[in-house]
C-alpha positions as CSV (number, residue, x, y, z in Angstrom):
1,X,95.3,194.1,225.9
2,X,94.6,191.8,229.0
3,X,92.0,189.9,228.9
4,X,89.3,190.3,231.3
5,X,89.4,186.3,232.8
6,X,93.3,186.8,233.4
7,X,92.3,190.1,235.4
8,X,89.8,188.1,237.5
9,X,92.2,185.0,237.9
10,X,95.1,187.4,239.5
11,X,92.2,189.0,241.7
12,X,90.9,186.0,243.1
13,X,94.4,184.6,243.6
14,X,95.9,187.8,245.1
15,X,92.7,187.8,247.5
16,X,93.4,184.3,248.4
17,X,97.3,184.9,249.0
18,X,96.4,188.3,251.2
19,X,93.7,186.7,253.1
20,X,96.3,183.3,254.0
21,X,98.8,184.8,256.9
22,X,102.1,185.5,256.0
23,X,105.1,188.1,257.1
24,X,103.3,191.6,255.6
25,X,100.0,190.5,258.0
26,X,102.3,189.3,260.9
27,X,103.9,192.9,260.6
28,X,101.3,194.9,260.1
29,X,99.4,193.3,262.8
30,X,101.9,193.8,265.4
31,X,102.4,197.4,264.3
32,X,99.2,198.3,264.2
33,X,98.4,196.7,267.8
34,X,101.8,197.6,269.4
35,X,102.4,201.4,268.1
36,X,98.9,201.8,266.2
37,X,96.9,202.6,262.9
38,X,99.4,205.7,261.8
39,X,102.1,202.9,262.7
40,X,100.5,200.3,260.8
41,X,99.4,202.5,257.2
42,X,103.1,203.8,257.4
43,X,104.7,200.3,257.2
44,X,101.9,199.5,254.6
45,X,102.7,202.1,252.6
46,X,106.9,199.8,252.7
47,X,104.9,196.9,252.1
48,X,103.1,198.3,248.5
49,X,106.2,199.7,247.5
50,X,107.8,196.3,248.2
51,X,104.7,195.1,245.8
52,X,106.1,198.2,243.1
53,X,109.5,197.0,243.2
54,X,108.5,193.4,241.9
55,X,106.1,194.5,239.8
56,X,108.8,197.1,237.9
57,X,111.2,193.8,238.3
58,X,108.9,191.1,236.7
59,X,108.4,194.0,233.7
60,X,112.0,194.2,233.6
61,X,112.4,190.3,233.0
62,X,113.7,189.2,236.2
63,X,111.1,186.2,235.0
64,X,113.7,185.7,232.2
65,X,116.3,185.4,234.9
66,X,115.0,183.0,237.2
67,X,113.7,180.3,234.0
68,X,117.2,180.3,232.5
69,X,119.2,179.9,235.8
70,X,116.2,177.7,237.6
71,X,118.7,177.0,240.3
72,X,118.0,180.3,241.9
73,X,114.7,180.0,241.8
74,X,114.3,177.2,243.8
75,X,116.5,177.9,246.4
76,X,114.5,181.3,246.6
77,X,111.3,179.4,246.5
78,X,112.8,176.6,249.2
79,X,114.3,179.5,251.6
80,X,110.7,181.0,251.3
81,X,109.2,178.1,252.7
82,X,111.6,177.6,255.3
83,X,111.2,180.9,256.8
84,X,107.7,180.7,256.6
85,X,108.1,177.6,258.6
86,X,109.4,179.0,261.1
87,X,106.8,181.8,261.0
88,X,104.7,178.9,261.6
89,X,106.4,177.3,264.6
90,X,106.8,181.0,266.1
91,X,103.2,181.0,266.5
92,X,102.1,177.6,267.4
93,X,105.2,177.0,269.7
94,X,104.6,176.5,273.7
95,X,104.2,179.7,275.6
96,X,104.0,181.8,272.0
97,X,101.6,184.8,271.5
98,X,99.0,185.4,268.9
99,X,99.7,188.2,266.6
100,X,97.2,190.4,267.6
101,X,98.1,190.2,271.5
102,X,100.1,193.5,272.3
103,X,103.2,193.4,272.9
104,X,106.8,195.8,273.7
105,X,107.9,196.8,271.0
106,X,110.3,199.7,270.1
107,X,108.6,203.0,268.7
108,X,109.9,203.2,265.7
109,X,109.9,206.6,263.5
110,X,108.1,206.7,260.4
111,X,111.3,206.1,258.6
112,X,112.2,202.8,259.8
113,X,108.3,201.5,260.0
114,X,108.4,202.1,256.3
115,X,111.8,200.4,255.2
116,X,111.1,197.3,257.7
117,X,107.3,197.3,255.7
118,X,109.3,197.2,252.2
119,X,112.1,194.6,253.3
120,X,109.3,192.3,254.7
121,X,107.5,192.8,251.5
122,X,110.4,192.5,249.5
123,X,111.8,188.9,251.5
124,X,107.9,188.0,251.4
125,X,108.3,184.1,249.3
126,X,104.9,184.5,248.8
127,X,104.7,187.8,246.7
128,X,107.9,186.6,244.6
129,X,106.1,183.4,243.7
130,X,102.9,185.6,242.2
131,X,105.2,187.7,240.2
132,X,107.8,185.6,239.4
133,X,105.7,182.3,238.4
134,X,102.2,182.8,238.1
135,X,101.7,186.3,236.7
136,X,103.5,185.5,233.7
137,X,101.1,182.7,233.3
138,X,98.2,184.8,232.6
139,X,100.0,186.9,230.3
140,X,99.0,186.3,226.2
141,X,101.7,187.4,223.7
142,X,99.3,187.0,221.4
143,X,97.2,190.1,222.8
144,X,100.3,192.4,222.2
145,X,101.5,194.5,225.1
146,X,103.3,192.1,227.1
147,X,104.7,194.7,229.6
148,X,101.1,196.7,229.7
149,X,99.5,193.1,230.2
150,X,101.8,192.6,233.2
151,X,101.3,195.7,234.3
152,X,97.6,196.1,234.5
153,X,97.8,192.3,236.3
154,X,100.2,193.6,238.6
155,X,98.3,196.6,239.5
156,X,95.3,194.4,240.2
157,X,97.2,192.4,242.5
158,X,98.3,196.0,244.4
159,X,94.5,196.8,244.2
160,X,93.7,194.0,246.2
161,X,96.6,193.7,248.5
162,X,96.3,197.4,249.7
163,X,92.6,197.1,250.2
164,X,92.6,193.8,252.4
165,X,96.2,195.2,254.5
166,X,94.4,198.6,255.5
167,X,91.3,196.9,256.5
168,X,93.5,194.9,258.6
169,X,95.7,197.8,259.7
170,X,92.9,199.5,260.5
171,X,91.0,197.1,262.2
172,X,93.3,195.4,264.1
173,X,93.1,197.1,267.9
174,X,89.4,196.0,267.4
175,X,90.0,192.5,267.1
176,X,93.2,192.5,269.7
177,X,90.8,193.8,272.2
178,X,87.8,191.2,271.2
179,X,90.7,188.6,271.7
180,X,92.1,189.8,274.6
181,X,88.4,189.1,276.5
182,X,88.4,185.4,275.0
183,X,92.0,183.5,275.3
184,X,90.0,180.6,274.0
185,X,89.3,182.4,270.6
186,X,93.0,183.7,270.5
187,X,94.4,180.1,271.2
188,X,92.4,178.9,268.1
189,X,93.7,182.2,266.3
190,X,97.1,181.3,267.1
191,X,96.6,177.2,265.6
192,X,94.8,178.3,262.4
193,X,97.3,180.7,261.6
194,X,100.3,178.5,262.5
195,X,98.3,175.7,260.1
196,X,97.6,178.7,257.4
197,X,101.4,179.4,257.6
198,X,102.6,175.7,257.5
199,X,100.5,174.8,254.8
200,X,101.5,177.4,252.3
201,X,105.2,176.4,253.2
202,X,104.7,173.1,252.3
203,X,102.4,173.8,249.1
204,X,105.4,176.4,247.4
205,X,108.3,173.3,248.6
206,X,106.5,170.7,246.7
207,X,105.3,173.1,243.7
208,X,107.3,172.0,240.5
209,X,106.5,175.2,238.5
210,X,109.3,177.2,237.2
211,X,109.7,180.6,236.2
212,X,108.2,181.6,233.5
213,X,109.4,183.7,230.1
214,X,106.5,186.1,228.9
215,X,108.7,187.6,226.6
């Protein structure tokens, strides 16, 4: 079975990766704020199922995939980075808005704020490059149970990911309004997550890591 260090490895990295801005925060945020926390837990509920559909993927081999035609995987990893790029840009740019400044937005039924939650968690570069690359990694064939190894890692990630989103979701009118009193604090919101965001883009462009075969 998994080990316990390869449990705590995927926790702290999945914390890491939740807590570092990216399109499922930038949604939820702005659906939370915009339409509020009903909004926001039904396009989190898209987002985990985005999180499900890799996680059934990876167990799948889609791993497999990806290491023997690597030529997919980096352009998947390259058009990740670009798009959070421009993620980046959109928030830093003159005249741009923070995330959690409200803003008109369609109301959406429950419908599409679910399937726009699971296509931005699906087109997320970020949560491919935990399934697809470093999951595997912590993955011992020597244990036995490859896919229950996989699975309990994945789960973990899930775990962590749902917990940190629906604080967020749930949180998030608070800390529009406590940013809406202070444009200093929100113009600093806006540059740290513009860096966060430009920083991971370069970090998964420059990472030389392929996909991995657990199997």
């Amino acid at each position: 079975m998994v080990s316990v260090s390869a449990v705590v490895s995927i926790a702290v990295i999945a914390l890491g990766m939740v807590l570092t801005p990216g399109p499922n925060m930038i949604y939820l945020i702005s659906r939370s704020v915009t339409q509020g926390r009903g909004a926001g837990l039904v396009s989190l509920a898209g987002v985990v199922t985005g999180f499900l559909v890799y996680l059934v993927a990876t167990a799948a081999g889609i791993a497999t995939v990806f290491a023997v035609v690597p030529a997919v995987y980096t352009a998947i990893k390259f058009a990740g980075a670009a798009y959070l790029l421009w993620l980046a840009w959109k928030t830093v740019r003159p005249g741009a808005r923070s995330a959690f400044a409200p803003g008109v937005l369609p109301v959406d039924p429950p419908r599409r704020l679910f399937s726009m939650g699971l296509v931005t968690s699906l087109l997320n570069p970020k949560i491919a490059i935990l399934y697809v690359s470093l999951l595997p990694q912590f993955v011992d064939p020597e244990r036995g149970g490859v896919a229950a190894q996989g699975l309990v890692l994945g789960l973990t990630q899930i775990v962590i990911a749902l917990s940190i989103n629906g604080m967020i979701v749930l949180s998030a009118g608070s800390i529009a309004a406590f940013l809406g009193r202070r444009p200093l604090w929100t113009r600093v919101q806006r540059y740290l997550m513009g860096a966060a965001l430009a920083g991971f883009a370069l970090r998964i462009a420059t990472d030389r890591s392929r996909a991995v075969i657990t199997a």
